[in-house]
C-alpha positions as CSV (number, residue, x, y, z in Angstrom):
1,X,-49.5,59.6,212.5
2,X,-50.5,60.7,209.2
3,X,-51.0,58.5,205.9
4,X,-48.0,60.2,204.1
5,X,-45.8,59.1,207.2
6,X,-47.1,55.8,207.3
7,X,-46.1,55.2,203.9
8,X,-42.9,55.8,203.9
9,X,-42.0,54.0,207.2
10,X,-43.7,50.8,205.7
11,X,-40.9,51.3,203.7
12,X,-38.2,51.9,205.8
13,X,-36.1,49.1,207.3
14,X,-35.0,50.1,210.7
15,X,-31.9,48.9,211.3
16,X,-29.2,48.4,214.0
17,X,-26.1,46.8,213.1
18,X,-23.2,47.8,215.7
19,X,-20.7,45.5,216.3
20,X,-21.5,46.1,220.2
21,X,-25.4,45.7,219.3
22,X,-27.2,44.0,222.7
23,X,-29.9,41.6,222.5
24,X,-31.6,44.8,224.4
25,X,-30.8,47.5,221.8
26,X,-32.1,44.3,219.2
27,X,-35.0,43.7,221.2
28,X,-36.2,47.8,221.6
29,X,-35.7,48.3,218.0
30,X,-38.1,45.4,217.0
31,X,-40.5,46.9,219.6
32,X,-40.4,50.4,217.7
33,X,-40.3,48.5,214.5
34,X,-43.8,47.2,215.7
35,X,-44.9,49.6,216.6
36,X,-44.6,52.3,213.4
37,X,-45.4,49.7,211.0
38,X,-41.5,49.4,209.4
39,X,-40.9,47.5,206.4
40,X,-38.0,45.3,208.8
41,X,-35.5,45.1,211.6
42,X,-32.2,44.9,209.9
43,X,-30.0,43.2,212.3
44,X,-26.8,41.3,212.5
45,X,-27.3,37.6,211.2
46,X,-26.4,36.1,214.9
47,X,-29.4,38.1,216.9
48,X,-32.1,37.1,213.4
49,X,-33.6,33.5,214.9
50,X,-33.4,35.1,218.6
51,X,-35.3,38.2,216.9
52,X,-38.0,36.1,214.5
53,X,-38.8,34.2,217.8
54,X,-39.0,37.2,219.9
55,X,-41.5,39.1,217.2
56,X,-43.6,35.5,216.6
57,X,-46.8,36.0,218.4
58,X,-47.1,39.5,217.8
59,X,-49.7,41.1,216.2
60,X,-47.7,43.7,214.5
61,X,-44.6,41.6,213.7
62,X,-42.5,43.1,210.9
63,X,-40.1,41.2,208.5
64,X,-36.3,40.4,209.9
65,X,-33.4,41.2,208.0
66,X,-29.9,40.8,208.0
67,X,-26.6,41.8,205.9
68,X,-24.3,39.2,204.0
69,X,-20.7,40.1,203.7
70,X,-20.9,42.8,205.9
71,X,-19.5,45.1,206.8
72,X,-16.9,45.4,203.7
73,X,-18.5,42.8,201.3
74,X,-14.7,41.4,200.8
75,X,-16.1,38.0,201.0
76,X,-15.9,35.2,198.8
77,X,-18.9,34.4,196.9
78,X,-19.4,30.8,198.5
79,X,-19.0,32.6,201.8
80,X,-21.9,34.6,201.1
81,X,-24.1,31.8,199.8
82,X,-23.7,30.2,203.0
83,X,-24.8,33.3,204.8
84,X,-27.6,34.1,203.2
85,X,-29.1,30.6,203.3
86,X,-28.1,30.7,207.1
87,X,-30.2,33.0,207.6
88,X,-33.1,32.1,205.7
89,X,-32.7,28.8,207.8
90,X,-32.5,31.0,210.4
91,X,-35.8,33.3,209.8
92,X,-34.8,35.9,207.9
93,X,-37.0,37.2,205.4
């Protein structure tokens, strides 16, 4: 892969956030995630602590993310404050 390429995917967060999202689909897109050097997985907040676990030991882990107030960002504020610090509690970076 050339340098241009690479740069831009360090960049990029590959993401996968499908109400019918499988721990499989989660799992495969962290593996390609690994392996072309993304920026982040950005994934629904309930699959982010099985995710940070599931990318722990590996060499070419990339960063988890996840979306607050999603999909319509209708939310209350304090509703959103409590997502986002469950999922920092939760791994997301």
């Amino acid at each position: 892969m050339n340098q241009e390429i690479q740069s831009i995917l360090a960049k990029v967060d590959h993401t996968l956030l499908a109400q019918s999202a499988t721990w499989n689909e989660i799992k495969a897109i962290c593996d390609d995630a690994m392996k072309y050097h993304t920026a982040t997985v950005c994934i629904p907040a309930c699959y982010v602590a099985r995710c940070k676990a599931y990318m722990q030991d590996k060499a070419d882990k990339v960063g988890v993310c996840t979306v607050i107030g999603f999909p319509t960002g209708y939310s209350t504020t304090e509703t959103k404050v409590f997502e986002a610090a469950d999922a920092v509690k939760n791994g997301a970076d």
